[in-house]
C-alpha angles and dihedrals in degrees: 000000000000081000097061096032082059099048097048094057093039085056100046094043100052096047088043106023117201094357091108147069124196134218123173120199116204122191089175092216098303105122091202089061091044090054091047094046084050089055092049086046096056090050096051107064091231104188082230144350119225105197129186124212147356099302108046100042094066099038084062101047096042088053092048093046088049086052102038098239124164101196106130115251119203105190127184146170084063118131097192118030100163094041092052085043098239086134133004098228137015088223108049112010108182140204113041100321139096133140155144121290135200119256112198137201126196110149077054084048097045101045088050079053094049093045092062094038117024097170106079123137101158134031128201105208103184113195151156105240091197090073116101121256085012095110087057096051095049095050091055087055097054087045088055104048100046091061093061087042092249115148124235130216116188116203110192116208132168101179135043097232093067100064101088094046096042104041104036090072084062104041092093095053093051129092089190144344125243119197124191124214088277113152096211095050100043085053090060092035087119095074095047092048079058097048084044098055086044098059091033086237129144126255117209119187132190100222136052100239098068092066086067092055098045109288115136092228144359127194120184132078135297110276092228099063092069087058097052094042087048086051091050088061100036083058083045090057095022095051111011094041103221131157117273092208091054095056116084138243103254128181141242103225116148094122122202142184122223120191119189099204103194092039078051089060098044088060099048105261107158107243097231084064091059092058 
C-alpha cells in the first residue's frame, strides 16, 4: 500500500509540480480508527481522496453518500468494486467515484507453482479472513485446485503473533504454501519464510514484493502501478475537470513472476527447475 501511496504522489507531482498538498490518512488496520479518520475527511473539503484497498474505499464512499458529498473519490487496490458496492457498475460508475481496480490471477499463480514443483498433493493457504475480498479469493483457490485434485488447508490467522503457533502444526502435511495479497499476513511473512526453509516447502506469494523478503516466488503486479493509474485519473478530474463517475473503472494487469532463487533452494526446489 506504501507502494501505491508512493506512486500516486510521484505521478501527480511530476505532471503538476507544487499544486498540490498530501495528507495520508492511516488507520493501520484498525476499522474504528478508519471510521473515525473518514469522519475527519468528510469534514475537511479535501479537492479529491485517494483511498487503497478493500476496506477503506467503501468506508469512504459509503460516509460521503450518507452525507451527500460530492468530492471525487478515486479508489484503487480493490478487486470487486461492483460486488462490495463501491460503484454500480465498471463501466459507468456514477455519482463522484472511479478507480482502479485489482485483477487477479490464480490458475496463472498455481500453475508457476506447479512448474517448479509438479508434485503437489497438498497447499497450505494461511489467511485473515477479516480482511476484505479475502473470502473471494479464497473460494477461487479451492475451485482451482480442486480441479487439479490438490488438497487445501486453510490456516486462519488475525494477528501476527499466532503464525508460528497455528501453521506449524500443518507444515508436514503440506506440499507448498500459497499467500494472498493479505496485508496482515504479508507483515508477518517473515515467520512463515522460516517455517518455509525448515520444511523445505515452497512459498508462493501473490504479490512482487514477498520474494524480496524470502518467498520462493511472487506472481502479481507491481503495487505502484496502481498509484500512478489512480493519479492519471485524479489530473483527469483535478485539471481537466471531468466527471469521476464517467470515467471508467480500469485495471492494473501487467502480471510478473518473481522467483527468489536462493529463497527456491532453500525450500527445496530442485535447481533444473530454476533454469
Amino acid at each position: 500500500l506504501e507502494q501505491c501511496e508512493k506512486g500516486f504522489i510521484e505521478t501527480i507531482e511530476k505532471n503538476a509540480p507544487g499544486q498540490y498538498e498530501f495528507v495520508t490518512y492511516n488507520a493501520q488496520g484498525n476499522k474504528t480508527l478508519m471510521r473515525g479518520e473518514v469522519e475527519e475527511i468528510a469534514q475537511k473539503k479535501y479537492a479529491l481522496v485517494f483511498t487503497l484497498g478493500t476496506t477503506a474505499s467503501q468506508m469512504v464512499t459509503e460516509v460521503f453518500a450518507r452525507k451527500q458529498l460530492e468530492t471525487p473519490i478515486v479508489f484503487t487496490c480493490v478487486n470487486g468494486p461492483v460486488e462490495f458496492k463501491i460503484v454500480t457498475s465498471e463501466e459507468s460508475p456514477g455519482k463522484n467515484v472511479t478507480g482502479i481496480k485489482e485483477l487477479l490471477d490464480f490458475e496463472k499463480e498455481l500453475d508457476h507453482l506447479l512448474h517448479f514443483k509438479p508434485d503437489i498433493k497438498t497447499v497450505l493457504l494461511v489467511v485473515n479472513p477479516m480482511e476484505a475480498g479475502i473470502e473471494k479469493d479464497q473460494r477461487e483457490i479451492h475451485s482451482i485446485l480442486k480441479e487439479k485434485k490438490i488438497e487445501l488447508i486453510t490456516v486462519e490467522v488475525f494477528q501476527t503473533n499466532e503464525f508460528r503457533a497455528k501453521v506449524s502444526p500443518f507444515m508436514e502435511k503440506a506440499d507448498a504454501m500459497v499467500v494472498l495479497k493479505d496485508n496482515t499476513v504479508v507483515s508477518g511473512l517473515d515467520v512463515l519464510v522460516k517455517l518455509c526453509n525448515q520444511h523445505q516447502i515452497p512459498l508462493m506469494a501473490s504479490d512482487l514484493d514477498s520474494p524480496d523478503r524470502g518467498a520462493a516466488f511472487g506472481y502479481g503486479v507491481h503495487e505502484i502501478d496502481f498509484g500512478i493509474e489512480g493519479a492519471k485519473k485524479a489530473l483527469q478530474i483535478l485539471n481537466r475537470h471531468e466527471k469521476a463517475g464517467e470515467l471508467a473503472v480500469t485495471p492494473v494487469s501487467n502480471f510478473v513472476l518473481k522467483v527468489n532463487r536462493e529463497a527456491a533452494l532453500s525450500q527445496g526446489i530442485d535447481p533444473e527447475r530454476l533454469q
